[in-house]
N, C-alpha and C positions, 0 to 999 in steps of 0.2 A: 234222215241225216241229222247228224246233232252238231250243235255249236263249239269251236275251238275252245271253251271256257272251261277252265282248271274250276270248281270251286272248295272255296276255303274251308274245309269241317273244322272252324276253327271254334272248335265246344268245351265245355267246360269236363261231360263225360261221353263215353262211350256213346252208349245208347241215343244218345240227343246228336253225336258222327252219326253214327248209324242209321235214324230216322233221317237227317239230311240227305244221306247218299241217296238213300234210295225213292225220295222226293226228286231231287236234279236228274238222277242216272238216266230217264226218258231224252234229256234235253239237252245235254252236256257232255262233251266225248272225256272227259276228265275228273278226276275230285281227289284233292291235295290232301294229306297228312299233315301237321307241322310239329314242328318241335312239340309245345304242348302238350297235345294227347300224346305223342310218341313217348315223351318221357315217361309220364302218367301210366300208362298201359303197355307199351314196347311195340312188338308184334300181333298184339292182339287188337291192337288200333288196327294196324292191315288187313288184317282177318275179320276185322268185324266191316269194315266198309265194303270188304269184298262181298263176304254172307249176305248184306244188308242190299246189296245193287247189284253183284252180277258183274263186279270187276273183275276184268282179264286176268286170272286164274295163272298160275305156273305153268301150263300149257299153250298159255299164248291163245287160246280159242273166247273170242268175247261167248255168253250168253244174249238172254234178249235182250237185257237192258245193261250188257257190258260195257265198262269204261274203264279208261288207263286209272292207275294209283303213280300220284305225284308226292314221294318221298321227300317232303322240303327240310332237311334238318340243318343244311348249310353248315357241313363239318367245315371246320378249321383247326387246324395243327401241325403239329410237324408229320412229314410224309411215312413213316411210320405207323403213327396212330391214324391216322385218318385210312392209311390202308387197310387195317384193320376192322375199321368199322364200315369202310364199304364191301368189305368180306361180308362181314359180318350182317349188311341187311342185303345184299344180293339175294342169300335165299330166298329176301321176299319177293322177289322179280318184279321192284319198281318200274314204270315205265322211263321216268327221269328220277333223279338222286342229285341235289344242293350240295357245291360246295361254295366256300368261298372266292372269287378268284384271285385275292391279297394273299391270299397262304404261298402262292406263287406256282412256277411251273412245275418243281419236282411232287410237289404236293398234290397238283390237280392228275398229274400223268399216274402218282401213285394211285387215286381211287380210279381213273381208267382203266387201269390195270387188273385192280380187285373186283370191279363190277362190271365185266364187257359186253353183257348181253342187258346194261340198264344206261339210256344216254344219261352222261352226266351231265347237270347242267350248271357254270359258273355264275355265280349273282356276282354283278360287275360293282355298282355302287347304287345301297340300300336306298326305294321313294322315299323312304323318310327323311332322308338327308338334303340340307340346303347346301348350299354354297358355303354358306359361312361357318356351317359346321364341315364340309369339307376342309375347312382352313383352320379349324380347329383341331383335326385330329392327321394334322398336315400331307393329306393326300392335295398333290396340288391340280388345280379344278383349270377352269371352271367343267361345269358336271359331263359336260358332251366328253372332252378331251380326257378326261378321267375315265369313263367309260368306254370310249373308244379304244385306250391303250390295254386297259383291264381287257377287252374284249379278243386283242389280234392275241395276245400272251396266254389268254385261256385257251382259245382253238389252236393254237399252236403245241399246246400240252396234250391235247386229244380228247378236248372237250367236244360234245356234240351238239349243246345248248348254251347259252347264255342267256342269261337275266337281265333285265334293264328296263326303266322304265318307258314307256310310249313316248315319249319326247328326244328320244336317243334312237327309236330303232332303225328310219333311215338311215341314219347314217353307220349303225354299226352293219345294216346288212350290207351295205356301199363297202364296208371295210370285210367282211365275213365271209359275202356270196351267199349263194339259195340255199345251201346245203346244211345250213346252222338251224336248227329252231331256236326262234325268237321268243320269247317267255315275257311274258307283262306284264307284273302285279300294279299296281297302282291305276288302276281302270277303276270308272264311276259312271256310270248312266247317268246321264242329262239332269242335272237336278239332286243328285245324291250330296251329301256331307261327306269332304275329303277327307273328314277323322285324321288320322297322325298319319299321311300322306301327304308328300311335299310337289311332288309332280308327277301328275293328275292327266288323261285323256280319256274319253269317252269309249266304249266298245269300238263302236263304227270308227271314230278317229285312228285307233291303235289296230286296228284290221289294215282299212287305208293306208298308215304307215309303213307297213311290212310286217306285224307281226302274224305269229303263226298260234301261240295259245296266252289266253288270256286269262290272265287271276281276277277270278271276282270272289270276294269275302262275303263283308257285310250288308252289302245290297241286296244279296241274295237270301244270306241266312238270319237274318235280322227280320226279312221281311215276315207276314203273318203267316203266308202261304209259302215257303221257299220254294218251292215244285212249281207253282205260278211263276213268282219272281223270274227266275231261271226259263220257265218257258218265253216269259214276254221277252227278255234280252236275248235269246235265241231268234224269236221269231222276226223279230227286231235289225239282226245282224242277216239275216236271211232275204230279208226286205231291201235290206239295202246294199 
C-alpha cells in the first residue's frame, strides 16, 4: 500500500523528474508535474514520468510501480481559454488538473467540461499567502473564511478537488462533505524548513485533519536518497 503523498518533481530537467519518479513510485500513490517542467518540456514531462515509474497509463491500468500523474498548472483565464487548454492536456489523462478557483464559476465549470475523465482540482488560496498579503491583493481574509467561500463556489462549478492548505481542511470538508478530495501542499515533516510556505502542518497533522493527498516537495526531493525520504514519510504515516 502506498502513501497519499503527491510528490513534487519540481526539477530543473527532465531526467532529474524522471530519476525522482521512479525513486518515490514504490512509496507514493502520486507524483505532480508543475508548471516548470511542463512549460520546459510540455507533454513530454508526462511521458517521461510515466516511462520513468510506471504511472497510470491512458488505460487507466497501474503497473507495478504505478502512480496517479498530478497536472498542477493552475490555469487562470477567461473560460474560453482555459477551456482549451484542458482539452488540450486531457489527452494526457491526468489523474487531477489545477485550476485557479478566483477565475470563478464559469471558468472552473468550463475546464470540467473539457477534461471529464480528469478531477479538476481548485487551489482556493495559495500556502504562501499571509493574511496580510491577502489584504494586499484585497481577497478579504482572514485565510479560513477566504478558503472556505473559494471552496463551496469551486464544488459548486463541478470541481472534484480542492486545494488548501492543512490548516483549512477541517473545516472545508465540514463545508464540502467526503466526496471532495482534499489536496495539501504546504506539508513539512517534523523538523523540515517551511521555505516560502506560510501555513505549514506536518504529514500525520494534515491526515488527521481530513485530508486525503498530500503535496510533499522538497523534503523529499532535496533529500540525499529521495526514494528513502519518501519511504520514511510513508512508513511514518502508516505507523500512525
Amino acid at each position: 500500500m502506498t502513501a497519499p503523498i503527491a510528490v513534487a518533481l519540481d526539477a530543473p530537467d527532465l531526467d532529474t523528474a524522471a530519476r525522482w519518479a521512479a525513486q518515490v513510485a514504490p512509496h507514493v500513490s502520486t507524483v505532480k508535474v508543475g508548471l516548470e517542467l511542463y512549460l520546459r518540456y510540455g507533454p513530454d514531462a508526462v511521458d517521461g514520468v510515466r516511462g520513468a515509474s510506471g504511472v497510470r497509463g491512458a488505460n487507466g491500468v497501474r503497473g507495478a510501480n504505478g502512480v496517479d500523474v498530478f497536472l498542477d498548472l493552475k490555469l487562470h483565464d477567461i473560460p474560453a481559454t482555459v477551456r482549451g487548454a484542458a482539452r488540450a492536456v486531457a489527452r494526457l489523462k491526468p489523474a487531477y488538473l489545477t485550476v485557479h478557483a478566483t477565475g470563478g464559476p464559469a471558468m472552473i465549470r468550463a475546464a470540467v467540461e473539457a477534461a471529464p475523465d480528469t478531477k479538476i482540482a481548485a487551489v482556493t488560496v495559495l500556502t504562501s499567502l499571509t493574511e496580510a498579503d491577502l489584504a494586499a491583493v484585497g481577497l478579504t481574509g482572514p485565510a479560513p473564511d477566504a478558503v472556505r467561500r473559494l471552496a463551496v463556489l469551486a464544488v459548486e462549478a463541478g470541481a472534484r478537488a480542492l486545494v488548501c492548505s492543512p490548516r483549512e481542511v477541517a473545516a472545508v470538508r465540514a463545508e464540502v462533505g467526503p466526496d471532495i478530495a482534499l489536496i495539501t501542499p504546504g506539508v513539512r515533516p517534523a523538523g523540515a524548513a517551511t521555505q516560502d510556505q506560510a501555513r505549514v502542518a506536518t504529514p500525520e497533522e494534515a491526515l488527521a485533519a481530513g485530508a486525503d493527498l498530500l503535496v510533499i516537495g522538497r523534503p523529499v526531493t532535496a533529500a540525499e536518497d529521495p526514494g528513502a525520504a519518501a519511504a520514511r514519510i510513508a512508513g511514518n504515516l502508516a505507523r500512525t
